[in-house]
Backbone bond lengths (Angstrom), bond angles and torsions (degrees), N, CA, C in turn:
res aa  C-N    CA-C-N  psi(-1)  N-CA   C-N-CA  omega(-1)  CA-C   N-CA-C  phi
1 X - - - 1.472 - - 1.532 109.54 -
2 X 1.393 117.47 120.56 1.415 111.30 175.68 1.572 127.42 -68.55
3 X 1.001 103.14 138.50 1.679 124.84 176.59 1.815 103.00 -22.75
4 X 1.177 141.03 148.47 1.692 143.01 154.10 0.938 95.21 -59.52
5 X 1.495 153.37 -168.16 1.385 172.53 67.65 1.302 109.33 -20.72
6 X 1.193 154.57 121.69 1.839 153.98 -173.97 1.626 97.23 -141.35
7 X 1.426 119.99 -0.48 1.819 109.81 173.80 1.170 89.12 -80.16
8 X 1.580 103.99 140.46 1.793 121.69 158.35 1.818 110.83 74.45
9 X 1.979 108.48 -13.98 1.253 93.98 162.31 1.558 140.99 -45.66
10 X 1.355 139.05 132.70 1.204 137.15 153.34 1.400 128.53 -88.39
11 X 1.169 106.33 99.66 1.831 115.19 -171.43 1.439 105.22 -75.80
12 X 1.272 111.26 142.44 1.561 114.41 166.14 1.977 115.14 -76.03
13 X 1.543 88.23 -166.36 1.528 103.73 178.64 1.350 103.29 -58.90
14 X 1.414 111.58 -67.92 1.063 136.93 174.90 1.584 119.61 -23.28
15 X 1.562 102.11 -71.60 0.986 97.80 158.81 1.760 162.49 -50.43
16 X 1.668 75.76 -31.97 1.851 98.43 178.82 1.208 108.50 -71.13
17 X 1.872 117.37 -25.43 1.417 103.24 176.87 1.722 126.43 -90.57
18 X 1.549 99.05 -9.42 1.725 100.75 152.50 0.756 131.67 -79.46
19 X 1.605 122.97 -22.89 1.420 106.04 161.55 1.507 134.13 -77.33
20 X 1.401 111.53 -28.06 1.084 116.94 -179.59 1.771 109.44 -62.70
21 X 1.438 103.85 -30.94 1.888 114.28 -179.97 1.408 99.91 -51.29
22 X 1.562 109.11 -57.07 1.803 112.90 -168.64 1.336 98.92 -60.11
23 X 1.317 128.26 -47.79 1.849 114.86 -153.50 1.696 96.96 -73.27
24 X 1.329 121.30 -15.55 1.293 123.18 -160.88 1.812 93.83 -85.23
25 X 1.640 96.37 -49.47 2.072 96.09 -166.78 1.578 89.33 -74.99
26 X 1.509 149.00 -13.13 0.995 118.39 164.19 1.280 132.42 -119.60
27 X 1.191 99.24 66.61 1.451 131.88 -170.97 1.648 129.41 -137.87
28 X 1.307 107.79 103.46 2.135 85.85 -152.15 1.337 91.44 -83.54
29 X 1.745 98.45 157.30 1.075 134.09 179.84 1.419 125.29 -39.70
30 X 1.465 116.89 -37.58 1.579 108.62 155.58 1.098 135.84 -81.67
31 X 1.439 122.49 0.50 1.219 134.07 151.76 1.516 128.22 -55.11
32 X 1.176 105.65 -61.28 1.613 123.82 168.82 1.654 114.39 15.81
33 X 1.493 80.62 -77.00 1.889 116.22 -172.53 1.442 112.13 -125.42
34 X 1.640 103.87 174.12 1.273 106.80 -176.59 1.499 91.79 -84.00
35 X 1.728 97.08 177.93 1.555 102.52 -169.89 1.680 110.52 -81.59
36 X 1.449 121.58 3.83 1.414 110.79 163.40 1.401 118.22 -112.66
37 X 1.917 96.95 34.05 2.077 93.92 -172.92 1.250 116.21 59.04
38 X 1.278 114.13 168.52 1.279 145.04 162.29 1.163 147.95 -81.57
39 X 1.483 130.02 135.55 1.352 105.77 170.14 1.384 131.97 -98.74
40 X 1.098 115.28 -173.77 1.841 126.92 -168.46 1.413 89.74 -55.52
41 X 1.347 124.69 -55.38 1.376 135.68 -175.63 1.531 126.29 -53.81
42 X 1.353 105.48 -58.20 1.432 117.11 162.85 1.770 117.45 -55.82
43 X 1.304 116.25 -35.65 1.405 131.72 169.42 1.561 88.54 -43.95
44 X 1.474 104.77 -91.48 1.639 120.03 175.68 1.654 115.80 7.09
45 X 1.423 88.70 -78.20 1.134 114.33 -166.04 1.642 115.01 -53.54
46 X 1.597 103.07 -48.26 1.663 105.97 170.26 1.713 107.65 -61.34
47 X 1.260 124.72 -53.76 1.034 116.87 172.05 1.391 137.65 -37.84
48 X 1.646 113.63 -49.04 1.277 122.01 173.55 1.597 118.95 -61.74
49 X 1.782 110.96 -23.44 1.447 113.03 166.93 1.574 129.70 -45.71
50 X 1.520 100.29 -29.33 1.880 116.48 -170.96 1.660 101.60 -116.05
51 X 1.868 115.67 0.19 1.430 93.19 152.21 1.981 88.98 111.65
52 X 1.089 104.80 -9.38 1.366 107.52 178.24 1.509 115.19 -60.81
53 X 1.531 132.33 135.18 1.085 147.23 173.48 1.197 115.45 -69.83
54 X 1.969 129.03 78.42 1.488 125.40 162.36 1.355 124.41 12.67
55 X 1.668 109.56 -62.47 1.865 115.75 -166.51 1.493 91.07 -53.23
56 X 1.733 113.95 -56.82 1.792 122.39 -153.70 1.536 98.50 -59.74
57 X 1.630 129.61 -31.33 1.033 115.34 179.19 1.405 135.08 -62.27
58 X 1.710 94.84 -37.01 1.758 107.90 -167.63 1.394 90.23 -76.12
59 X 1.647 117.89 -45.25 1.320 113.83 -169.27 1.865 119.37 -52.31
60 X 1.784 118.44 -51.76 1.066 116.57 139.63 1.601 133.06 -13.01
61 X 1.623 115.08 -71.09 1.302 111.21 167.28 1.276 122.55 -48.31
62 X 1.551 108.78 -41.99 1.742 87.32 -171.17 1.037 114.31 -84.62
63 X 1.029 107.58 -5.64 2.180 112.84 -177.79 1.442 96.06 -54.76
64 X 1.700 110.96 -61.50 1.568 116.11 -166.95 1.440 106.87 -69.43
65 X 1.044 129.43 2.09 1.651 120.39 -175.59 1.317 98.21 -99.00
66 X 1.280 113.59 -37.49 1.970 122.47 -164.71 1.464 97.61 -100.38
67 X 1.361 127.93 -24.66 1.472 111.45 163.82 1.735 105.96 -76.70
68 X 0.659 127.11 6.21 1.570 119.93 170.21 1.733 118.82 -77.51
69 X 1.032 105.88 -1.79 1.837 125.23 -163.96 1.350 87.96 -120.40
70 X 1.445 143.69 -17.24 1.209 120.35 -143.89 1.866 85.57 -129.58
71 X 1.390 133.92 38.53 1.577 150.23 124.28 1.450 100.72 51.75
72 X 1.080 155.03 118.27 1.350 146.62 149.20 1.905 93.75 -54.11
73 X 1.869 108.14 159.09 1.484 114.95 155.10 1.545 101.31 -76.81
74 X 1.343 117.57 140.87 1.272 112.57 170.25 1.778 103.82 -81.64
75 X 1.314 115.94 -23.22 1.188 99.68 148.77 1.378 156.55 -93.58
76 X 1.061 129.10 -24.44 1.448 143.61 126.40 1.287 125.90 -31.95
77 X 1.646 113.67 -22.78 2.073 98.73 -165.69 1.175 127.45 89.92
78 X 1.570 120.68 -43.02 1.338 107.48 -171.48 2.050 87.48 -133.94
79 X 1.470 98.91 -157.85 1.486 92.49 175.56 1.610 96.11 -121.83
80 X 1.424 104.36 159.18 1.278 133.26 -174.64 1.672 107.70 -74.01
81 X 0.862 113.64 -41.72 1.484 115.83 -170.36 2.073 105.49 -128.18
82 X 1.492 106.45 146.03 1.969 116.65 -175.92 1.433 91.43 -145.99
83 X 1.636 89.63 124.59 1.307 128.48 163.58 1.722 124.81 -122.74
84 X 1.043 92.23 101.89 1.761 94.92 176.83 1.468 114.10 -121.14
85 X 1.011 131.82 132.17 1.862 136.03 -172.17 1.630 98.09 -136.71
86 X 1.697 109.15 159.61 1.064 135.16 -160.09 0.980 97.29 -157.74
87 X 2.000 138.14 132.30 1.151 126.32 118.11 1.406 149.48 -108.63
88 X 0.722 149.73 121.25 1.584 139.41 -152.70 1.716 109.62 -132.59
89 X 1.353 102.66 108.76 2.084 93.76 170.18 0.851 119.81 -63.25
90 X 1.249 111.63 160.00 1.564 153.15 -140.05 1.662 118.92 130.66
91 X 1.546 104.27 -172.75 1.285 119.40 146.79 1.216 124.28 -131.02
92 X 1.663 112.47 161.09 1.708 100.62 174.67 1.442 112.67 -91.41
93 X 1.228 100.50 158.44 1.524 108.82 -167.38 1.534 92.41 -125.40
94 X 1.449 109.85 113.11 1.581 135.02 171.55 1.636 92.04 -26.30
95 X 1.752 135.48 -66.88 0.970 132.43 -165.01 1.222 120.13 -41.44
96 X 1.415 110.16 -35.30 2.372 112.22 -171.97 1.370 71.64 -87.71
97 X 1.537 172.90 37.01 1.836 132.66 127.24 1.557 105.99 -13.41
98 X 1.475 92.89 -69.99 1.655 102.14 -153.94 1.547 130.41 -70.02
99 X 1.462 81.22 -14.91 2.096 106.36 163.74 1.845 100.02 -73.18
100 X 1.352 104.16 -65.50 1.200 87.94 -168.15 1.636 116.96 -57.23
101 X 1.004 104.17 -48.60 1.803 101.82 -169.26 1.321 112.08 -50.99
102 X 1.886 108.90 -29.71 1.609 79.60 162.84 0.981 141.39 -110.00
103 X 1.401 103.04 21.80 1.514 123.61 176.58 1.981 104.52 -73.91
104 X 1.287 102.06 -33.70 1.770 101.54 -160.04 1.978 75.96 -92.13
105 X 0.948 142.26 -52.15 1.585 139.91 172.38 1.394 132.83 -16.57
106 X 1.521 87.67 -60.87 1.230 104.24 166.67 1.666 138.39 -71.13
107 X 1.814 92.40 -37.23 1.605 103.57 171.52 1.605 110.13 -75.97
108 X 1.331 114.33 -27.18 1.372 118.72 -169.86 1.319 110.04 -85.44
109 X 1.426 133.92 -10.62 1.172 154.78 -152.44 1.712 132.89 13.38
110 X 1.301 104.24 48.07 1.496 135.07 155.56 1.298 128.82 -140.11
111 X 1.255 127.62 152.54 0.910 134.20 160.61 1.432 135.87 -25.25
112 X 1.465 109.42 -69.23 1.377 139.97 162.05 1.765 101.29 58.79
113 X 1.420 113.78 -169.84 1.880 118.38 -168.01 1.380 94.91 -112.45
114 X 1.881 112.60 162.90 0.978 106.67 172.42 1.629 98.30 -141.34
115 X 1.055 97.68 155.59 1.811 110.51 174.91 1.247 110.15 -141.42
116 X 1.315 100.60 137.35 1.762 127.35 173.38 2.002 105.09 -93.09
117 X 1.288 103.52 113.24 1.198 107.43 170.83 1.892 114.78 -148.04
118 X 1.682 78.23 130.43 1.622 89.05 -172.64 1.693 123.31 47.67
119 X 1.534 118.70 37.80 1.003 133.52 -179.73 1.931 119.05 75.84
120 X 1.531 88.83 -0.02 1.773 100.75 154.91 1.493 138.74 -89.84
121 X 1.265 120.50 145.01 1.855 108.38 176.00 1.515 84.86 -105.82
122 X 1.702 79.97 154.57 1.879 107.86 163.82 0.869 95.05 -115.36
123 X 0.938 148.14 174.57 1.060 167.67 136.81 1.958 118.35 -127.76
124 X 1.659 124.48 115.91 1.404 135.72 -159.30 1.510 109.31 -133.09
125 X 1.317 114.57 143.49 1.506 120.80 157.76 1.253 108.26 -167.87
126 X 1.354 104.99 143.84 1.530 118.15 -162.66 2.650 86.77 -117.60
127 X 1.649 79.27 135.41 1.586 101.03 174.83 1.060 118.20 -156.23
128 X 1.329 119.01 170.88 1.612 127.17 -177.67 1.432 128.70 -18.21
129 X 1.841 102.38 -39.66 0.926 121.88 -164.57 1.461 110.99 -103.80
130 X 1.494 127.70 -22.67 1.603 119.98 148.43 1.955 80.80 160.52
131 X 1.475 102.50 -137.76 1.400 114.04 -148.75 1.877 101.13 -121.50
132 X 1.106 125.37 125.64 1.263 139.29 -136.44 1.743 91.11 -121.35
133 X 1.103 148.91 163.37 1.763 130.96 175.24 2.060 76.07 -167.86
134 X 1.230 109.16 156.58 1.814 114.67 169.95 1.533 79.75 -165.22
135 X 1.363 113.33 143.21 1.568 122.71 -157.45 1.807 94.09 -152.94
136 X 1.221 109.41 115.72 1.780 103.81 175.07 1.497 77.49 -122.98
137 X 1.766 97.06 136.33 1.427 109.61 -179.70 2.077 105.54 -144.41
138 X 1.553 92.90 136.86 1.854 80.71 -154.85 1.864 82.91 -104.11
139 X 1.246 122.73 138.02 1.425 125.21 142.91 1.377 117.78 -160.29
140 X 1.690 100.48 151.53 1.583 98.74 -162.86 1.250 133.87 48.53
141 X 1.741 106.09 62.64 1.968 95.36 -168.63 1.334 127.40 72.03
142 X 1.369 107.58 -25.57 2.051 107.46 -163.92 1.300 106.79 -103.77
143 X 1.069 126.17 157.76 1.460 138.00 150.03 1.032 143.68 -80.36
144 X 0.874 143.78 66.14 1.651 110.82 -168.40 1.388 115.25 -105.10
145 X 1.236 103.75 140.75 1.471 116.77 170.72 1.330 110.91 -114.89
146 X 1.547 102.28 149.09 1.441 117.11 -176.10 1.353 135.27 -151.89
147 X 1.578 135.54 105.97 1.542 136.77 -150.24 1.777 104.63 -118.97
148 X 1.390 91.45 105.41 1.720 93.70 -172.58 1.364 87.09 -109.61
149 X 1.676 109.13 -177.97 1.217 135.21 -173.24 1.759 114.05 -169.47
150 X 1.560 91.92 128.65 1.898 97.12 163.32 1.186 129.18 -87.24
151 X 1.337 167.60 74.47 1.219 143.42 -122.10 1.502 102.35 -133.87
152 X 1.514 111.90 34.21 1.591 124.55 160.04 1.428 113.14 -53.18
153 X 1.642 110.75 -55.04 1.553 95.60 -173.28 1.367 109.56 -103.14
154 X 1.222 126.69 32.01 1.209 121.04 135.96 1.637 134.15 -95.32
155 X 1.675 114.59 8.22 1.253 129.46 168.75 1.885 93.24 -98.90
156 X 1.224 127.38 -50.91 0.996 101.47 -166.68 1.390 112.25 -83.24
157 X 1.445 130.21 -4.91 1.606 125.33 158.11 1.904 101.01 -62.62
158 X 0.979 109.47 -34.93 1.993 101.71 -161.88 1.604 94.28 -83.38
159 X 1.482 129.15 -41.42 1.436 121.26 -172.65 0.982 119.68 -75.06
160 X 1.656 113.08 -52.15 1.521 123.86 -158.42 1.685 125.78 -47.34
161 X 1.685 95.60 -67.24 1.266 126.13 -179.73 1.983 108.79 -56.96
162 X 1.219 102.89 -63.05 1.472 111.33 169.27 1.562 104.79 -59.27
163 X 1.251 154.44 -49.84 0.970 137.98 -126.93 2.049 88.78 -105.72
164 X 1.288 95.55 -34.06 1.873 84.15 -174.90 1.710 98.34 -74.98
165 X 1.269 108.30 -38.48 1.919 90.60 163.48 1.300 116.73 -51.65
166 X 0.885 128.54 -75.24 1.497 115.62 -170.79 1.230 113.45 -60.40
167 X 1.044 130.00 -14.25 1.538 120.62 164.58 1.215 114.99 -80.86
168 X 1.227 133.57 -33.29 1.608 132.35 134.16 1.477 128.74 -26.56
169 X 1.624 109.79 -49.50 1.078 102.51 -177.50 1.540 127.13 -98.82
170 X 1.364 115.12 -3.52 1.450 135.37 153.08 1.613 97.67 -73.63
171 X 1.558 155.58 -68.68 0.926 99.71 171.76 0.945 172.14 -78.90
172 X 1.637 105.05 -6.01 1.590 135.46 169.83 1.667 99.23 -37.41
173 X 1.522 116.93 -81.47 1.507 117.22 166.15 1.168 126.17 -28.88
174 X 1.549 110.39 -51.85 1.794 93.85 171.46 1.868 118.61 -52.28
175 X 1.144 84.77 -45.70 1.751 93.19 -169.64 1.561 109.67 -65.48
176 X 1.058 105.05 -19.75 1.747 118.10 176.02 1.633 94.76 -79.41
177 X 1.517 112.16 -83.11 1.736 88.58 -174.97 1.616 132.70 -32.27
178 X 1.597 101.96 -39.11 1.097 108.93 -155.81 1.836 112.43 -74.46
179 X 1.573 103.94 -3.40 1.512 115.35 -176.51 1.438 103.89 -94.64
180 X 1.689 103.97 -31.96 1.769 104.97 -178.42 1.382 102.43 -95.25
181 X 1.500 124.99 28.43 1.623 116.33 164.19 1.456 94.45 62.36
182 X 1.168 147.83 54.08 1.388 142.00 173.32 1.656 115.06 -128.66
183 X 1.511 112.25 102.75 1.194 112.47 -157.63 1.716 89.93 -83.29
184 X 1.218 123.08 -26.39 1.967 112.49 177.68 1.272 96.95 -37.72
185 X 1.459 100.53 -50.62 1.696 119.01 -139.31 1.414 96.73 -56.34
186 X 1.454 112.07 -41.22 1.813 113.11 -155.79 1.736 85.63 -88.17
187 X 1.020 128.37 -30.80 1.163 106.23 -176.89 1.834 136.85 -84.40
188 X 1.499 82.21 -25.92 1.865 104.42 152.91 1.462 103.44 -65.82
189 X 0.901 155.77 -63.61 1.704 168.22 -134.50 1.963 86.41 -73.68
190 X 1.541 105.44 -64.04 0.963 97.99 -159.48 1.758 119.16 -86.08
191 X 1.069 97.17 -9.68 1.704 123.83 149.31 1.128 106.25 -9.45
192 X 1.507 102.96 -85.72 1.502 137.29 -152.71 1.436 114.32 -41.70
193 X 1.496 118.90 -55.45 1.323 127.35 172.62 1.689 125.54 -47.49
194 X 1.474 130.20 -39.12 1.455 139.78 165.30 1.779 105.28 -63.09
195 X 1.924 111.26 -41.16 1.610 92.67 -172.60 1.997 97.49 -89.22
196 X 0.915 132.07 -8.08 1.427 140.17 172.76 1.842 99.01 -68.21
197 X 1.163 126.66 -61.80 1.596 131.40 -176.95 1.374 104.80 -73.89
198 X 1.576 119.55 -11.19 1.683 109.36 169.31 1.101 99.03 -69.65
199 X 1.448 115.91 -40.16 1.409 113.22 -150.63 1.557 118.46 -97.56
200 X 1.563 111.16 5.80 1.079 118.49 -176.01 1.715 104.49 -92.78
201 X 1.576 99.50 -32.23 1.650 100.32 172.72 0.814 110.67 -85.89
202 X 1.241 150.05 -18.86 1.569 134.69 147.30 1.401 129.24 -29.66
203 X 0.939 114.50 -53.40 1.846 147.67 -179.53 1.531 95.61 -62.49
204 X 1.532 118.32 -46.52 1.517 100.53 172.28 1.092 125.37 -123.82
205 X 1.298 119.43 26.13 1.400 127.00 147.78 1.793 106.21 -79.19
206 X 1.140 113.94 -5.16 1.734 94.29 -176.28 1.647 100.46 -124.92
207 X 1.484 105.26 6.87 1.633 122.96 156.07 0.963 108.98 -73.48
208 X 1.302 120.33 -55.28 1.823 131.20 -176.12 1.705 115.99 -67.12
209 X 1.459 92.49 -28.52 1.731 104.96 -170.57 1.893 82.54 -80.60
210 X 0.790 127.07 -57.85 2.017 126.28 -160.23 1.287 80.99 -58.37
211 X 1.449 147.63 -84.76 1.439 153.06 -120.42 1.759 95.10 -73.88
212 X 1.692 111.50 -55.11 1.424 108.13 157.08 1.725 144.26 -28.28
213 X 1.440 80.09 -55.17 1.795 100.79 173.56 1.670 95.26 -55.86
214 X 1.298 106.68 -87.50 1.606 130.04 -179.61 2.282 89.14 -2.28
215 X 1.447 90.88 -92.27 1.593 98.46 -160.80 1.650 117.56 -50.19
216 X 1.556 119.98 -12.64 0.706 124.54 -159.56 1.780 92.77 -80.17
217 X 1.560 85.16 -68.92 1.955 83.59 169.82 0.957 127.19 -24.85
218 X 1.313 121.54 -77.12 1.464 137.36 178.63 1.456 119.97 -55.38
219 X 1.676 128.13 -8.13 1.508 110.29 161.24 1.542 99.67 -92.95
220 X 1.085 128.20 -6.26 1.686 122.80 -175.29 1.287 114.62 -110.92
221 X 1.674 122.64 -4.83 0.934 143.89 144.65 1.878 130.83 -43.63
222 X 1.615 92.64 -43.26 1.452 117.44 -160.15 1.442 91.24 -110.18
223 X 1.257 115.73 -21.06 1.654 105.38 -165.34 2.250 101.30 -79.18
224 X 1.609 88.62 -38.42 1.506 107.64 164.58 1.433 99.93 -46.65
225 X 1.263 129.93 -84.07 1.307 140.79 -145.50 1.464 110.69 -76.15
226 X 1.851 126.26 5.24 1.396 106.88 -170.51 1.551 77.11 -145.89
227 X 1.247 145.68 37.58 1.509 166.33 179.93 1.626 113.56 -142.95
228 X 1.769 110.58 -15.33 1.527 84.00 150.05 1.370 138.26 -107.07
């Protein structure tokens, strides 16, 4: 089979990110890096070689450093509770209120309440999925911003309701095979409940994964926008 031609090719987006996937999965893991890692900088720097945007990198990094705190339930799938923080100097200036609120508004995509306390905003909204809080708080030069989350009643909206049905309806079937002598039957019947709880952590692992995404933006969003 003859060779491709790759002199003078121009690869797309698309492309640059499959290739870069393959050289990466076939590439072992101690190879990667040198043996004392990398830095944020050196990251940078490889990145900016293929055209990558600095902010997306650091922002990237800190996602994976601060999602490391934020635990999946091993039973549930995802985690119950998101914490992400930022600080960056400066001060806030009363004038961006109305930048920020709709900066976290818009990414957060409600409305939600806001309160001024002790020269801090909260910013809150409670949904399907539980209770949402983003907090920029200025002292001594620093910033900090901060986008938590409860995501209790959004496990017990995805389990509860679904889960006593199908536990209803796994046993209805069992009790049905088990009257027509049908050993499939009892064993399909009782089936049902393991592919019903796959599928219930699915549903909120990618509840937990959206609500994640969401805050993540929006504290590195704001940390940009109240740091210049």
């Amino acid at each position: 089979m003859p060779e491709t031609p790759l002199e003078g090719r121009k690869f797309t987006d698309e492309e640059v990110r499959k290739i870069l996937k393959k050289a990466v999965e076939r590439t072992s893991s101690k190879s990667l890096v040198k043996t004392e890692g990398l830095s944020l900088e050196e990251l940078i720097s490889i990145a900016g070689e293929v055209g990558i945007d600095p902010t997306r990198v650091e922002d990237a990094a800190r996602a994976v450093v601060l999602g490391e705190g934020n635990k999946p339930n091993r039973i549930l799938g995802g985690p119950l509770h998101l914490d992400f923080e930022r600080k960056v100097e400066g001060e806030l200036d009363p004038k961006d209120t109305p930048e920020i609120l709709s900066l976290v508004r818009r990414t957060m995509g409600t409305q939600g309440e806001v309160d001024e306390i002790h020269g801090s905003l909260e910013w809150r909204a409670k949904g399907d999925s539980g209770e949402r809080y983003v907090t920029v708080s200025p002292r001594d030069g620093t910033i900090t911003i901060r986008g938590s989350a409860n995501l209790t009643n959004g496990a017990v909206v995805t389990f509860l309701p679904a889960g006593i049905i199908g536990t209803v309806l796994s046993v209805g079937a069992f009790a049905a095979a088990a009257n027509n002598a049908s050993a499939f039957g009892m064993i399909l019947g009782l089936g049902l409940l393991p592919t019903i709880y796959t599928a219930l952590r699915t549903v909120f692992r990618k509840i937990s994964s959206k609500e994640s995404m969401k805050l993540q933006r929006v504290v590195d969003e704001l940390g940009r926008l109240v740091e210049r």
